[in-house]
C-alpha positions, 0 to 999 in steps of 0.5 A: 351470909346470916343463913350460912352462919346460922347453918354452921351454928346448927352443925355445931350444935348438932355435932355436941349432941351428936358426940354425946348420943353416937347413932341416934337420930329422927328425920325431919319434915324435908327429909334431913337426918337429924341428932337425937337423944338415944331413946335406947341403951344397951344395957345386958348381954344374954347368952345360953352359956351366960344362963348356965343351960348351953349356948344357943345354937342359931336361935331363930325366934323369940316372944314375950307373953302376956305375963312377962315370960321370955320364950327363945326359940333355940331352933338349931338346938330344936328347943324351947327355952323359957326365962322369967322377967329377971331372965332367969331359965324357968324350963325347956320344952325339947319334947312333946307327946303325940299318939304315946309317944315323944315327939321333938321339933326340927329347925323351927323357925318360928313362936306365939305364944296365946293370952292362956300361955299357948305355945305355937311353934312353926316347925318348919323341918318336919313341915308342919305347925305344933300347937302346945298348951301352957304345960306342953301338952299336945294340942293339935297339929296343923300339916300341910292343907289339901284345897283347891287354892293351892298347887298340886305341888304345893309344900308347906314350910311355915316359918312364922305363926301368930294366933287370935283370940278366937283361936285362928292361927295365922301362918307364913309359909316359904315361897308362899306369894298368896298373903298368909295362911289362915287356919281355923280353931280345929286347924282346918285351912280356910283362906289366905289373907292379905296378899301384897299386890304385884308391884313393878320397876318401871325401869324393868318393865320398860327393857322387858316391853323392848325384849324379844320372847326368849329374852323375856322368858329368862327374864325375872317374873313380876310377882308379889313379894313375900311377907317376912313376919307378922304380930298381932295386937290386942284387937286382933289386926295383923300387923306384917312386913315385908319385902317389898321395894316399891310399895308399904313394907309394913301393914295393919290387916283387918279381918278382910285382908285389908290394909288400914295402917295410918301413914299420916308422917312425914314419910311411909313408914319403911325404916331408913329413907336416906340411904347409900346405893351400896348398903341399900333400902332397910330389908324389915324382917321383923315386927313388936306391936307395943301398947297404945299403936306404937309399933317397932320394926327391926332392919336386918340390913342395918340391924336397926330398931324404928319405932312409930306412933299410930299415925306412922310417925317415926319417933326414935330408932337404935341399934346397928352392925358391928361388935359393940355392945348393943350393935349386932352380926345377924338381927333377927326377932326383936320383943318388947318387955315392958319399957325394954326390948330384947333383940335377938341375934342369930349368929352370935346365939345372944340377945341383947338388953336394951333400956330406956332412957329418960328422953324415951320414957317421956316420948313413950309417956307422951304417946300413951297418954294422948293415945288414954285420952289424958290431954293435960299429961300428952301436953305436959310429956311432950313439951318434956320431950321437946325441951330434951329435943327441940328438933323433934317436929312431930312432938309439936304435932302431938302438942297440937292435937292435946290442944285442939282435944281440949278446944284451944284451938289458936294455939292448936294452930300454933303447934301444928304449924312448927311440926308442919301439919298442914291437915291439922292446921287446917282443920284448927283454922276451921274451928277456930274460925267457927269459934270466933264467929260463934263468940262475936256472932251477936256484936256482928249481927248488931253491927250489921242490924245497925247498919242496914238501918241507918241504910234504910233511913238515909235512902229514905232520907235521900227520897224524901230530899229529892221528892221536896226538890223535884217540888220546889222545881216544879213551883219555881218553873210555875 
């Protein structure tokens, strides 16, 4: 009766939260959707109209450069719209000159743009990857590649680019399995990277081992799944998602093609774990590397934003279906602009504004600081973070680490065993234990000096009483 009292006192608690922030929750360590305080608020509505330069028409893609410049990438309108951080129109790249001659795009799919301001664009209908300087000048153009890797009919259709310092542009291409396409500074293809590993239904396999031949041969090949987009963080991993059922929909490459992402959550990180059969698993079609690991995924099946640490755990999420401000009808690219996202959506031809709120701010704070080494800050953030949302188990967790970054280890413990971190618990118990024996080492070692002494001199007090005995005996039998 109490644990039935006390979940209906959490229910009830719940539902005020919930009334006050609609759609915003966290899971918790067993798997439960738990209410939160909206991270993120809708705050603005763009459109081409609203900018005065026409309606965007199918826009595609979008990126924030280094400087805080806003690049859509209005594909069915074959441009290249650029807006400044008060997102104000700043130009339009429609054009380029190649061989003395004006060039344009065809239903690009995909933008980069580099640290020099680089644009990158996947222009997918003519086939091809056109690399632009700041000013829009031709630098090169990457066609489809001849090599022994590739089918003799093979076709190049890029729809996603990213590039790295030392200039290697990075492209996914439809209907390419093999990972992505990596090309060299003088656009010269290379190799292929990162490919994701053919992963089965057993329920799938199990009918297909049972068929005959011709029912096999109609049957639906095992086959890698496809990547759905990529960025790339300052140190030059590949982060990437992609459709995948069964395995990690979302990776960290490094230069060998490796995967190196920290799962250390409460669960992979794959957006929704709970979910009905009928809308089905998060489909991750896009990707925003943020400052201090922190990475945000977009789900295009419930037009969702899920955010994580470095370690893989899921801090907040926000967006969705439908026709309210900040709900979506065709997510497609999300970007982050300082604090804020942008998410862009294609059907609509609108990007949407979203701001923080305080609990997102000092979530984000929390994060960044134990990622700078400040523990006292991570400790103070966190604790702020907790009092706005004492459900938020992984905020005891970062409050564990600052506290185990600065050797109080008793209380480490403490943390890590409300936030259910088993690893870390233990590894606090270590040197906790390690610290108490160092402190009382000299009153153990002196209690156990003293003892073995006054060991050593009973039994020796015990021989000298038997050898006066086994005397006397041998006096009294004389």
């Amino acid at each position: 009766m109490l644990a039935a009292l006390g979940c209906l006192a959490g229910l009830i608690g719940g539902g005020e939260i919930a009334r006050a922030e609609p759609g915003s929750y966290h899971y918790s360590f067993w798997g439960d959707t738990v209410v939160a305080p909206a991270a993120y608020k809708a705050t603005a509505l763009l459109s081409g109209e609203g900018l005065g330069i026409g309606a965007f028409k199918e826009p595609d893609d979008l990126y924030v450069s280094a400087d805080g410049l806003i690049y859509v990438l209005d594909s069915g309108n074959n441009r290249i719209v650029v807006l400044d951080s008060q997102f104000k129109p700043v130009r339009m790249i429609d054009s380029f000159v190649r061989d003395g001659q004006a060039d344009t795009f065809a239903n690009p799919q995909g933008i980069f743009v580099t640290e020099r301001n680089d644009i990158i664009v996947a222009d997918t209908g003519h086939q091809r990857v056109v690399h632009l300087d700041a000013e829009g000048k031709l630098v090169k153009i990457v066609e489809a590649p001849k090599s022994e890797m590739l089918n003799a009919n093979f076709a190049f259709q890029p729809v996603r680019v990213a590039a790295d310092r030392a200039q290697r542009i990075y492209v996914m291409s439809s209907g390419v399995f093999d990972g992505f396409m990596e090309f060299n500074a003088d656009g010269e293809f290379t190799s292929f990277m990162g490919a994701n590993k053919v992963q089965v239904d057993p329920a799938d396999y199990f009918w297909k081992m049972l068929s005959t031949r011709k029912q096999r041969s109609q049957m639906i090949m095992f086959t890698p799944t496809e990547f759905t987009n990529l960025d790339i963080d300052d140190e030059g991993f590949i982060y990437a998602t992609n459709g995948d059922r069964f395995g990690d929909t979302i990776k960290k490459l490094n230069a060998q093609g490796n995967d190196i992402l920290r799962r250390e959550g409460y669960f992979s990180p794959r957006g929704d774990i709970r979910f009905s059969p009928a809308v089905g698993p998060s489909r991750l079609i896009d990707i925003d590397v943020g400052d201090s690991d922190m990475y945000s995924v977009l789900d295009s099946n419930k037009g969702r934003i899920f955010t994580y640490n470095g370690d893989g755990h899921f801090m907040y999420e926000f967006g969705g279906l439908g026709n309210q401000l900040g709900e979506f009808n065709t997510p497609t690219a999300i970007e982050r602009v300082g604090e804020d996202f942008l998410v862009l959506d294609k059907a609509l031809g609108e990007i949407t504004v979203f701001r923080t709120t305080e609990y997102g701010r000092t979530l984000n704070e929390a994060v960044r600081s134990y990622y700078r080494g400040d523990e006292d800050k991570a400790y103070e953030m966190y604790q702020k973070t907790i009092n706005m949302n004492a459900n938020l188990e992984f905020a005891y967790v970062g409050i564990g680490k600052a506290l185990l970054r600065q050797g109080d280890y008793a209380e480490a413990m403490k943390y890590f065993k409300r936030g259910k971190d088993q690893k870390n618990y233990s590894k606090a118990f270590l040197l906790y234990r390690k610290e108490v024996l160092r402190e009382r080492f000299p009153v153990i070692m002196t209690v156990a000096a003293v003892l073995a002494i006054g060991f050593l001199l009973a039994r020796k007090f015990r021989i000298i009483n038997r050898g006066k005995k086994v005397a006397a005996n041998e006096q009294r039998a004389v």
